[in-house]
C-alpha positions in Angstrom: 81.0 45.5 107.5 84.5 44.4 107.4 87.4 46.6 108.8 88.6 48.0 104.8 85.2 48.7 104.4 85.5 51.1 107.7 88.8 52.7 106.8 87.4 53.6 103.0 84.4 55.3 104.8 87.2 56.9 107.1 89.5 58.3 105.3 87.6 60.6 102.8 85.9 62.3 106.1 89.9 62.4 107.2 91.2 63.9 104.1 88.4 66.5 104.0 89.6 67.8 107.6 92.9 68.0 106.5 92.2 70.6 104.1 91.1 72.3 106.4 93.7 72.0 109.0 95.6 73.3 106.5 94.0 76.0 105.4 93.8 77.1 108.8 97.8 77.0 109.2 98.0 78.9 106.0 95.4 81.6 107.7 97.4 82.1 110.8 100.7 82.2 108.6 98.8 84.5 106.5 97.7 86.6 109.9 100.9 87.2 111.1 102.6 88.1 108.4 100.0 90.6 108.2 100.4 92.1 111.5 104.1 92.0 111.2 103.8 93.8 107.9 101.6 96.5 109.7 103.6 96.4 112.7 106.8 97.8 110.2 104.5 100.0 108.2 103.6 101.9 111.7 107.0 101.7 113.1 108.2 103.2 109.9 105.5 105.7 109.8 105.7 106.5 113.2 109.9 107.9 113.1 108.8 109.8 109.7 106.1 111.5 111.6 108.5 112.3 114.3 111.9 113.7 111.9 108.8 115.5 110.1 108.0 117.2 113.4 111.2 118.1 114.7 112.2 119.9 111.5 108.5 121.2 111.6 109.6 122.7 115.2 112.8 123.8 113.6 111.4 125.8 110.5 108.8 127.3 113.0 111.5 128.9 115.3 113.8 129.9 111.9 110.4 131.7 110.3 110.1 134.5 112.4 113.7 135.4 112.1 113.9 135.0 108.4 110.7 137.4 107.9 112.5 139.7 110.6 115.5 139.8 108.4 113.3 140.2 105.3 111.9 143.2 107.0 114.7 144.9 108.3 116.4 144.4 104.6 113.3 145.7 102.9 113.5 148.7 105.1 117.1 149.7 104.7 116.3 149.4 100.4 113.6 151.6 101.2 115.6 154.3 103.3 118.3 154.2 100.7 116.1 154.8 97.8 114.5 157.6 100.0 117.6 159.0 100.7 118.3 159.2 97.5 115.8 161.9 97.2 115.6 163.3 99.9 119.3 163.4 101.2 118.1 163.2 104.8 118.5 160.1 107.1 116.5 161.3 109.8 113.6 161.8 107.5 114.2 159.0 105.3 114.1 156.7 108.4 111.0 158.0 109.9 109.6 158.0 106.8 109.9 154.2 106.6 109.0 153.5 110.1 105.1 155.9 109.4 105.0 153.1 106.5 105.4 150.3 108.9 103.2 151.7 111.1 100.8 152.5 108.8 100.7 148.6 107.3 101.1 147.3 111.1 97.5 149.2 111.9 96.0 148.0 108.7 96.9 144.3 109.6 95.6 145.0 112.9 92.1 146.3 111.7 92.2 143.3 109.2 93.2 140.8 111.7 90.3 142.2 114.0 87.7 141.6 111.3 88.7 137.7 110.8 88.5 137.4 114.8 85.3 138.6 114.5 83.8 136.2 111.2 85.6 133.4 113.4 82.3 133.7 115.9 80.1 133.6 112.9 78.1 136.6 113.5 75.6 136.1 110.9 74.6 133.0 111.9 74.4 133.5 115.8 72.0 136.7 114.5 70.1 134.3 112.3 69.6 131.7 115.2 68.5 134.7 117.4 66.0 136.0 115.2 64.9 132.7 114.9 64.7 131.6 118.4 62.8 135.1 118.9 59.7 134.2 116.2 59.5 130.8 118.9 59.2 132.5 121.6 
């Protein structure tokens, strides 16, 4: 064989590896642009999540006091009305305060009941029965 007859054999098997050398640049390009991409989607992600929890902290700690001040209101427009019937501050007073009582005892009693479907009573009876026909 002569020496074209070489380089035409040569360069087709050279052109299809450069395809490929190619493609393989383009992959990598392609790669890092996807990690930088994800990299700024976290980093992004990651101060949202972290304002988000600071004014989570923030509306936790304001919460209580709102609903204490919510209260308290509620129960001076409750003592007032009373008053209004009853012309007595005293009574009008202690009057609210049994009504607190009364609906701090009933959320107790409820509260008590949820603790106690919270250990899934029916099923831990259910699994003892059970594990009593076995035996």
């Amino acid at each position: 064989m002569d020496n074209n007859a070489a380089d035409r054999i040569a360069a087709p098997a050279a052109e299809a590896h450069a395809p490929a050398a190619a493609s393989l640049g383009d992959l990598a390009h392609d790669t890092s642009d996807y990690v930088r991409a994800w990299s700024a989607l976290l980093a992004s992600e990651s101060q949202l999540a972290r304002i988000s929890a600071i004014r989570l902290v923030c509306g936790a700690l304001v919460l209580p006091a709102l609903a204490l001040a919510i209260c308290v209101s509620l129960d001076g427009l409750a003592a007032t009305l009373i008053n209004r019937w009853l012309k007595d501050w005293s009574s009008c007073i202690a009057i609210v305060l049994f009504a607190n009582l009364i609906g701090l005892y009933t959320l107790l009693i409820c509260m008590r009941r949820w603790w106690r479907n919270l250990s899934l009573p029916r099923s831990r009876g259910a699994l003892a029965r059970l594990l009593e026909h076995l035996v």
